[in-house]
Each structure stands twice: as structure tokens, then as C-alpha cells.
LUMNUFI-91527 format. One record per residue (C-alpha): residue in three letters; z, x, y. Coordinates in steps of 0.1 Angstrom, whole numbers, padded with zeros to 4 digits, always signed. Layout:
LUMNUFI-91527
ALAZXY...
***
This chain:
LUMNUFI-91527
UNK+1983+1133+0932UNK+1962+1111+0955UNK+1988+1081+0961UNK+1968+1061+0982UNK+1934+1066+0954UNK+1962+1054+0928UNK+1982+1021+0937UNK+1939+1013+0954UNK+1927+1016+0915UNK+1953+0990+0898UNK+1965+0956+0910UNK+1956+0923+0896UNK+1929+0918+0915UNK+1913+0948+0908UNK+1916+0947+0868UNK+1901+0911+0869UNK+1871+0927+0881UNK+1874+0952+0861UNK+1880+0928+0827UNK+1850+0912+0843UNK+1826+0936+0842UNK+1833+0951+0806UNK+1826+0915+0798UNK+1796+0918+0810UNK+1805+0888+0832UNK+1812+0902+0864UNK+1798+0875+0891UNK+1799+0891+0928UNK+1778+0907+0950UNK+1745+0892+0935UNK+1720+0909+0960UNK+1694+0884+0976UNK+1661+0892+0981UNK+1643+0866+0996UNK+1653+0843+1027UNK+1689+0821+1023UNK+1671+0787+1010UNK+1676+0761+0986UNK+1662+0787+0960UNK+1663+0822+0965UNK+1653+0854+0947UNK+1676+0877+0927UNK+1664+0906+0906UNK+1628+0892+0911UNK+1641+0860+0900UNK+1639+0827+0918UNK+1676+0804+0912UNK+1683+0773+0926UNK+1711+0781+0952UNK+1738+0756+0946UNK+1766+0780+0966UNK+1754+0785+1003UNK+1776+0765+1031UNK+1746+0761+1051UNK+1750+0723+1047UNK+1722+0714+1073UNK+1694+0741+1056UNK+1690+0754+1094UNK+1685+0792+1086UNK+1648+0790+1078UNK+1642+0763+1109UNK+1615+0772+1127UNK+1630+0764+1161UNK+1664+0784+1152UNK+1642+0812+1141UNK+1623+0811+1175UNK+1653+0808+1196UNK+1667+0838+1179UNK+1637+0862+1186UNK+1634+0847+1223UNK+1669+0857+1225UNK+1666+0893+1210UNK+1634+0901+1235UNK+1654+0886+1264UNK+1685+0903+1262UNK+1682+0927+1234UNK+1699+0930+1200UNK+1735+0940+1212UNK+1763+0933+1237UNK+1776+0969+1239UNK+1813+0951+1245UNK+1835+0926+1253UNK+1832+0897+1270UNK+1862+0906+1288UNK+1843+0932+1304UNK+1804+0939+1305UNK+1795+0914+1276UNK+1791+0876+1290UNK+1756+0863+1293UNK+1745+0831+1301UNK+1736+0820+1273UNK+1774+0826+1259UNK+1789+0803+1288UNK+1758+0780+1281UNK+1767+0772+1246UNK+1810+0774+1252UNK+1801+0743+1279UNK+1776+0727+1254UNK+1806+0727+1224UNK+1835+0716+1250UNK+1813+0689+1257UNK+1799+0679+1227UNK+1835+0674+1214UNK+1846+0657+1242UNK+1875+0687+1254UNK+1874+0710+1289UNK+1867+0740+1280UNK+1857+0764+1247UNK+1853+0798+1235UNK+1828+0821+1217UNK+1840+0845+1192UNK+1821+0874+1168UNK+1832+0853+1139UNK+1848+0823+1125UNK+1878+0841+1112UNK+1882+0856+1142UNK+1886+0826+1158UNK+1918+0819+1137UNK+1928+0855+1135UNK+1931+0855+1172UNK+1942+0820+1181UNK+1964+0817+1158UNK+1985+0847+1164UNK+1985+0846+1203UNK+1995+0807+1208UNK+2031+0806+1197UNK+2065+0829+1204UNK+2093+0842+1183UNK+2109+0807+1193UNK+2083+0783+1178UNK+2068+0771+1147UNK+2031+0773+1128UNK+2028+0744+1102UNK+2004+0753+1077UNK+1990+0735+1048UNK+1994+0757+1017UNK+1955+0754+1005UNK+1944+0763+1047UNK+1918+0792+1046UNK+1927+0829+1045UNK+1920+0833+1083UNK+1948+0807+1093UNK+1970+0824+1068UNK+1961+0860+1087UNK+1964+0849+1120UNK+1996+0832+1115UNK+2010+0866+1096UNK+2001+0881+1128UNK+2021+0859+1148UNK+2060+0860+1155UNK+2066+0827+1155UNK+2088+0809+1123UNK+2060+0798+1097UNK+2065+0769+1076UNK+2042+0757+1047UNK+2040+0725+1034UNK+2023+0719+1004UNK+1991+0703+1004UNK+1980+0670+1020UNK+2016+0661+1011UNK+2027+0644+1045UNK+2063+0639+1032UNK+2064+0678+1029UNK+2048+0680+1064UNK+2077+0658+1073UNK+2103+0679+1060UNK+2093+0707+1075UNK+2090+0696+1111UNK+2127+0681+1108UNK+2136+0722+1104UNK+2119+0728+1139UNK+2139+0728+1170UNK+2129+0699+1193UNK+2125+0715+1221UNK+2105+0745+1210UNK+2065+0744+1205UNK+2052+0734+1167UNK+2021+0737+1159UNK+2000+0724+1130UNK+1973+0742+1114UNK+1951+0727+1091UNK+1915+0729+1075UNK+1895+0696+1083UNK+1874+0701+1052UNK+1893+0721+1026UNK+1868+0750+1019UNK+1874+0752+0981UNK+1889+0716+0972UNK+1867+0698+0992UNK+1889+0672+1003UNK+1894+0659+1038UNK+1927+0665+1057UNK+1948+0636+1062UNK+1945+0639+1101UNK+1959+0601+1110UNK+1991+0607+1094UNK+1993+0644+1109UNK+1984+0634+1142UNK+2012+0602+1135UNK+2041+0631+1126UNK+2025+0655+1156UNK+2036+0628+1181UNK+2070+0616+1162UNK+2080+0650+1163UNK+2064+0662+1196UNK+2040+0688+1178UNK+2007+0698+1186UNK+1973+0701+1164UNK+1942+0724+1153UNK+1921+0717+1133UNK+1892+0742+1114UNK+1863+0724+1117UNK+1845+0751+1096UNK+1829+0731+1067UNK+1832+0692+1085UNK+1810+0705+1115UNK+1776+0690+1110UNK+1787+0672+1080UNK+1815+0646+1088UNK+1817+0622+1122UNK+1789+0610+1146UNK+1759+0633+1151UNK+1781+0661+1125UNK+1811+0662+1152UNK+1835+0666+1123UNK+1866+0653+1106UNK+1885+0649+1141UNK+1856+0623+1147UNK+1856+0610+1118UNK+1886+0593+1122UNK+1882+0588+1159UNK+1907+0611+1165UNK+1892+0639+1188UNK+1911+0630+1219UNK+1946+0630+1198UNK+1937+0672+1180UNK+1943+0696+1205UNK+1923+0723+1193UNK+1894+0726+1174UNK+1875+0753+1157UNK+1845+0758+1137UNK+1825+0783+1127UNK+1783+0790+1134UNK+1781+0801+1098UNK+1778+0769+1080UNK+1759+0740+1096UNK+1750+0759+1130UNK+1730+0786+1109UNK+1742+0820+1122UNK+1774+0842+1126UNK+1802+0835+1150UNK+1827+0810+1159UNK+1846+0788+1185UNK+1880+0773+1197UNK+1878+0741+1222UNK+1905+0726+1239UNK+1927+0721+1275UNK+1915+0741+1304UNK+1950+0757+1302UNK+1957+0765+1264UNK+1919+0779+1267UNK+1923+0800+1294UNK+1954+0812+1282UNK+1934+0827+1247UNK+1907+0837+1271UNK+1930+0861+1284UNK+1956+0869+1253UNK+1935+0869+1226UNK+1932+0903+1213UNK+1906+0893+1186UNK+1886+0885+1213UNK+1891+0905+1241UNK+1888+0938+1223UNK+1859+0928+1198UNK+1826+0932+1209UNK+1807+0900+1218UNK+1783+0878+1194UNK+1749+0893+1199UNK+1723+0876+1218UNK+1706+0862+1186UNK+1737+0847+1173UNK+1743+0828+1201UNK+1708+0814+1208UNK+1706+0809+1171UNK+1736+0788+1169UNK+1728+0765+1199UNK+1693+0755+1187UNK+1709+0746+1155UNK+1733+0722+1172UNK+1709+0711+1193UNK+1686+0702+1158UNK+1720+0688+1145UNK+1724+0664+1171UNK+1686+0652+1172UNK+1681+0651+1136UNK+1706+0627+1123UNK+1684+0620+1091UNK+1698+0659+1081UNK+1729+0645+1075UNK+1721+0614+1061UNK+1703+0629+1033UNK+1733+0652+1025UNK+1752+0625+1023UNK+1729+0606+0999UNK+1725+0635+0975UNK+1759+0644+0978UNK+1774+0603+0969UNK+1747+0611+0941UNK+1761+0645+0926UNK+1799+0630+0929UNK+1787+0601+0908UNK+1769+0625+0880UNK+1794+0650+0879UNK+1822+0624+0872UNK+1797+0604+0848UNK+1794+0638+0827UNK+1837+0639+0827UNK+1837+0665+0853UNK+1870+0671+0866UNK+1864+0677+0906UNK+1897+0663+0922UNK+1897+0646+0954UNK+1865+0658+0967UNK+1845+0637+0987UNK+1819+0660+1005UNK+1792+0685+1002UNK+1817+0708+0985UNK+1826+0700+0947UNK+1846+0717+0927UNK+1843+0720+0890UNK+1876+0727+0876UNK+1874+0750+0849UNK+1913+0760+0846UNK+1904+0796+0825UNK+1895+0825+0846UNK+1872+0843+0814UNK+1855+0812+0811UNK+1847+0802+0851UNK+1829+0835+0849UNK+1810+0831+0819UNK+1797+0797+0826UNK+1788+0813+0861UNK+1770+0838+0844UNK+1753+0814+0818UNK+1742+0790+0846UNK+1733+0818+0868UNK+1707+0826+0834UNK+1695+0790+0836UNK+1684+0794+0868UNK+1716+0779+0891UNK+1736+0797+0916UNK+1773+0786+0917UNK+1801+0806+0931UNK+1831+0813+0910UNK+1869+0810+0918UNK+1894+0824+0898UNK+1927+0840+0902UNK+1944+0854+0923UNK+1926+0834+0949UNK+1936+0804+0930UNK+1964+0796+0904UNK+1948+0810+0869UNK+1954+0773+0857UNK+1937+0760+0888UNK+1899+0782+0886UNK+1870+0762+0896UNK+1832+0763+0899UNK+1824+0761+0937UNK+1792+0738+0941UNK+1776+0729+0973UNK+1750+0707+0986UNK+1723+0715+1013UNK+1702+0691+1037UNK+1671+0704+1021UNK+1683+0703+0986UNK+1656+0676+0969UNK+1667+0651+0943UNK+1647+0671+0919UNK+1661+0701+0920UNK+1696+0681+0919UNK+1691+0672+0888UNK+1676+0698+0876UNK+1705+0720+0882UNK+1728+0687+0872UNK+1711+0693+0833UNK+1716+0728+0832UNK+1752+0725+0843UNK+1763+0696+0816UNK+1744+0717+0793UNK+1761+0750+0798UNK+1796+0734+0803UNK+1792+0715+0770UNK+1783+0746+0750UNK+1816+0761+0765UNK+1838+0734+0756UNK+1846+0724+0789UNK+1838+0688+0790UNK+1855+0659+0772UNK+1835+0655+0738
***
């Protein structure tokens, strides 16, 4: 008997995709064909794509694109290792001093990927003495790298500062706290409640990160972020985001102190024994900033169709929560049915990504829709029709 073969082919998670499938409404691994674009091609089919987080539309810009190939016949397509050893080019400690300055800190760091960024900060910072804080919708990477770390974890339950509260009264004074949160919350969409976390940080002598990941080119001046957006950069001692999302490309980054960075520069095993992002990654990413920061319009049109999808979705009796970005859920609350409409609007023409349990409560599933920068009105409502339509037919909107 092959033990390992037969806990791997049961589970939950494994027999909701497999209830999925002999519905006939299983929803992953969609193959693309075509570039990743406000529509894209599936099965020689074109769908409007209302489930990419490139909130800018940067992965088809003609200047990324360029910068990219530039980079590749430069430098190649691969770093053959670390940067703590033979992989550092100039164009990595180019774009770590463009971030720490763009966000006003001393220094930043480069990593492969945005969850490593957390995986390896987040496990290295803190000892067996101290404290994480961490809000209990935060992304899976702050919830790995914090299972990595030895340090007492305390949740508090989301955007509930009185919880937050609470918990820090457990910590001992004179041991380190620190307080984790997601600036945009990836699934939710709502913002953090930074003023009154950085408010409790100093009452209780804590210290902040923040994961930038989805308010990076979206919130704050020229798409600084959340921490920005309130005018509260100076007060967050670390931020992270990700190149995946706004900047166009694959990777990720921590800014902060001279001190607390150097310390991860030289600790963090995430990044010190990962190879480092790839020449094209890099260049990739920093031409996207650089279009992020000269482009303001980009982000003022995602904010205008965005103000414009919140209105129609809660004018149709939508139930989205507290969302008030790019990313808007469409609370479903039935995991059978999240998939089906998924499958029915994916017939219409309209990609959506679904969430279901166990990623979420089975009470709590949701459609995940998201808005691009090169999205058109038109093709807003035309995927705005097909959705009322489909969620009508499936009972899922108030008669």
C-alpha cells in the first residue's frame, strides 16, 4: 500500500475538484493561448478577461516588451544563482535604488517572487521572544512565512482594530511586535485600516509591513500605494509588493531602514539560496514603473471604470462587501453554484475567477472580478449584461 499515493488522493480539497469536474464545472487551469490582454483566447475562443491583476494593462506595452528583450540580449536569459553570490547585475541594484526611492525608504530588495518576499521576510525578522500580528484574511505568503518563523503568532480577526488591540495587550512590552497586513486585501478588496494600525503600532511600541501587492500602481500618488494613500509611508516600516500585478512581470520587493534591510540581505534564506530574478524580469518591471509614474491617466481611468462597475454591480443587488478598488467580489455564498456561474459566464464570453472553499468559508464563496487600465467602457458593460444575466438565471440576485 502506497501511503503517501493514498492520504494525496482524498482530502477536502481534493474531492471539491473532484465533485467539480463530474459536474462538468470544474473552473482551473483554463490554458491561454494568446497574449495576457483585456481579451484573450481560450480553446480558439476569444473572452473578455475580467480576472488578470494586471491593473495597469502593462504586459503588452510596447516599451516593457522592449526593455525586456534589451535585457535578455544584454545579459542573457538566466542568473545561474544567487545574488548572494555570482547573481547581482546592475540592473538589480538599479531598480532596488529606484523602489527605495520612489517610496521614500533607504534601501530595498529584489526577490524571484512576491511570495517570496513574505516567505523570507517574514520568517527571518522576529525571534522565539517576539510577536507577528496578522490579519486573519492576510495572503497565503504572510501566513507561510510567519509558520516559518519562531516567533508567538497572534491573529486578529479582520480589519477589527479592537481585536488588533487585544492582541497586542498579550505581547510583552519590551519584546519586538510586528504587524503584518495586506494593504489591499487580495480577495475582499478592501483597504487596510493603516491610520488606526499605525495609531496602536505606536501606543504599543510595535512595528509595521505592509503588502503592497494589489495597492501598487493603483492607490496613492503616481500608484505609490495604500501607505500613501493615507500619507502614511514615513510611519510603515516595511513595504512590499510584488512585479506581478501593476509592474507587468514576475518578482518582488521589501523596502525599508538601511539596517532591518541589510539584516534580510544577509538572513533571508528565501533569498539568499534562490536563484536571482532573470534579467528580463527585472528590466521588465522597471520600465513598467517607470510608465506607471509617467502615465498617470493609467490610473485615472481605472479608477473611473472601476467607481463605474461598483455603482452597476450594487445597482443590479450585487452583494460585494466593503470593496472599494479594482478588485470586486461577488459573493455567491454556495460553492456548486460559484462554479457553475463561472462556467456559464465563462460560455458567455467573460473570464472571472472563482473562490470557493477551503480557501474561503463555504458560506463566504465569491466571484473574483477585476478591472484593467485598458479595459474600455464597452467591453465593461458588456461583460456587466452577461453577468446580471447569468446570475439572475441562477437565483443569485434579489428578484
Amino acid at each position: 500500500m502506497n501511503l503517501l499515493v493514498e492520504k494525496l488522493s482524498a482530502g477536502k480539497i481534493i474531492e471539491t475538484a473532484q465533485h467539480a469536474k463530474e459536474l462538468g464545472i470544474y473552473p482551473y487551469f483554463r490554458v491561454i493561448e494568446s497574449d495576457q490582454d483585456t481579451e484573450v483566447t481560450i480553446n480558439g475562443k476569444k473572452v473578455l478577461m475580467f480576472g488578470s491583476n494586471a491593473y495597469l494593462g502593462l504586459t503588452n506595452h510596447p516599451k516593457v516588451k522592449k526593455a525586456a528583450i534589451q535585457a535578455i540580449e544584454k545579459y542573457g536569459t538566466g542568473m545561474a544563482g544567487s545574488r548572494y553570490l555570482n547573481g547581482t547585475l546592475d540592473i538589480h541594484v538599479a531598480l532596488e535604488k529606484k523602489i527605495a526611492e520612489f517610496l521614500g525608504k533607504e534601501d530595498a530588495i529584489i526577490y524571484s517572487t512576491g511570495f517570496q518576499v513574505n516567505l523570507g521576510v517574514i520568517s527571518c525578522l522576529t525571534g522565539r521572544e517576539d510577536y507577528i500580528l496578522w490579519d486573519e484574511l492576510d495572503h497565503a505568503s504572510i501566513i507561510e512565512g510567519h509558520r516559518l518563523s519562531f516567533s508567538q503568532k497572534l491573529k486578529f480577526r479582520h480589519n477589527d482594530m479592537n481585536s488588533l488591540e487585544q492582541q497586542l495587550q498579550k505581547c510583552a512590552p519590551d519584546k519586538i511586535k510586528l504587524i503584518v497586513v495586506d494593504g489591499v486585501f487580495s480577495m475582499e478588496g478592501d483597504v487596510t485600516n493603516l491610520p488606526e494600525i499605525i495609531r496602536l503600532a505606536k501606543k504599543y511600541n510595535a512595528n509595521v509591513m505592509v503588502d503592497e501587492a494589489h495597492g501598487l500602481g493603483v492607490l496613492g500618488n503616481q500608484g505609490r500605494g495604500v501607505c500613501d494613500h493615507f500619507g502614511l509611508l514615513p510611519e510603515v516600516d516595511l513595504v512590499m509588493a510584488t512585479f506581478s500585478k501593476s509592474l507587468a512581470s514576475i518578482g518582488g520587493f521589501i523596502a525599508g531602514s538601511k539596517p532591518v534591510i541589510n539584516y534580510i540581505r544577509h538572513t533571508s534564506r528565501a533569498y539568499i539560496f534562490s536563484a536571482s530574478n532573470t534579467p528580463a524580469a527585472t528590466a521588465a518591471a522597471s520600465a513598467a514603473m517607470d510608465i506607471m509614474i509617467d502615465e498617470p491617466e493609467r490610473i485615472q481611468h481605472l479608477w473611473d471604470l472601476t467607481h463605474y462597475a461598483l455603482k452597476c454591480f450594487r445597482d443590479m443587488g450585487c452583494e460585494i462587501g466593503n470593496t472599494s478598488t479594482p478588485i470586486i467580489p461577488l459573493f455567491i455564498r454556495d460553492n456548486d453554484m460559484t462554479f457553475s456561474i463561472t462556467k456559464n459566464l465563462f460560455e458567455q464570453g467573460v473570464f472571472v475567477n472563482p473562490v470557493v472553499a477551503p480557501a474561503v468559508a463555504p458560506t463566504d464563496t465569491l466571484i473574483r472580478f477585476s478591472l484593467m487600465a485598458t479595459h474600455t467602457f464597452e467591453q465593461l458593460d458588456c461583460a456587466l449584461e452577461k453577468i446580471e444575466k447569468c446570475l439572475r438565471q441562477a437565483g443569485a440576485l434579489p428578484s
